[in-house]
C-alpha positions in Angstrom: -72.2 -15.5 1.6 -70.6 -13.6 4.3 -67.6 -15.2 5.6 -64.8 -13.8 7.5 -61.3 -15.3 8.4 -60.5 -15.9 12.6 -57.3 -15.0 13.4 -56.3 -18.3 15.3 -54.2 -17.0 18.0 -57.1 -14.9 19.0 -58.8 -17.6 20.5 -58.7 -19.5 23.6 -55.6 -22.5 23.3 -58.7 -24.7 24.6 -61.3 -23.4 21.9 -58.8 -23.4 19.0 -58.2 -27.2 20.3 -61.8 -28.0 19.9 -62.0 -26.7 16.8 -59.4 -27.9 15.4 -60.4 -31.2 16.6 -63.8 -31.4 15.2 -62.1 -30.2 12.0 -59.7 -33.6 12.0 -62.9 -36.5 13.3 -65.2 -34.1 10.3 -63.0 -34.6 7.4 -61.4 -38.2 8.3 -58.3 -36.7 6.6 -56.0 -38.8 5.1 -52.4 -38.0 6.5 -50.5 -40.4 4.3 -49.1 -43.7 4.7 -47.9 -43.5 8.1 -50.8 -43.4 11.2 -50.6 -40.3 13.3 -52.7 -39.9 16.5 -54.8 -36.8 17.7 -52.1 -35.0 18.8 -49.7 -35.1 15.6 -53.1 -34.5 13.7 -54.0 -31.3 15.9 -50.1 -30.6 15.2 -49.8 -30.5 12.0 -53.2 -28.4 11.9 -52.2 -25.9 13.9 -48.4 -25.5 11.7 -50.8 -25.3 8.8 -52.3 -22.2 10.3 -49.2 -20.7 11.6 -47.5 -20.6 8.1 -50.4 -19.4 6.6 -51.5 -22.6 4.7 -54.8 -23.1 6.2 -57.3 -20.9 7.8 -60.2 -20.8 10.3 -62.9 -19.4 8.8 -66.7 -18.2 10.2 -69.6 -17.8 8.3 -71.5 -15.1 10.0 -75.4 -16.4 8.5 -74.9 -20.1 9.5 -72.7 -19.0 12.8 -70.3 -21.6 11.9 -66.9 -22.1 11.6 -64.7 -24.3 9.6 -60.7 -24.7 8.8 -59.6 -24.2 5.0 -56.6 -24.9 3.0 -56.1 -21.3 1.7 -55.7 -22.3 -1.7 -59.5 -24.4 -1.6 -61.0 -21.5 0.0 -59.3 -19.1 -3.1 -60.4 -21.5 -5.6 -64.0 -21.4 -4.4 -64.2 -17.8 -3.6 -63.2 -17.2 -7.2 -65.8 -19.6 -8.8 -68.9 -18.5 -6.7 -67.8 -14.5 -8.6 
């Protein structure tokens, strides 16, 4: 499994948007009690990646990408060794 990690502000504001949102209508994330819209979802996404809690990843043999929470992607990195 080759996968690499995108760093985020490397891409396009307009592709990192349509990423992000395909990420949010894909996972039909629960974001608590209280209803946020597309933009407070793409939001709180993005702050994810900033701090370092989340990451874009692409898989170079299904030339695919995906957004992780950093410690998913660590817990299933260490279980596939």
């Amino acid at each position: 499994m080759d996968i690499v990690e995108i760093q985020y502000d490397q891409l396009e504001s307009s592709t990192l948007k349509m990423l992000i949102e395909e990420f949010i209508m894909r996972e039909g994330t629960d974001y608590g009690a209280v209803e946020m819209d597309l933009d407070q979802k793409i939001s709180m996404v993005i702050n994810q990646l900033k701090n370092g809690e989340a990451a874009l990843m692409w898989d170079i043999n299904l030339q695919s990408s995906n957004i992780v929470l950093k410690n998913n992607f660590n817990k299933q990195s260490t279980n596939t060794k």
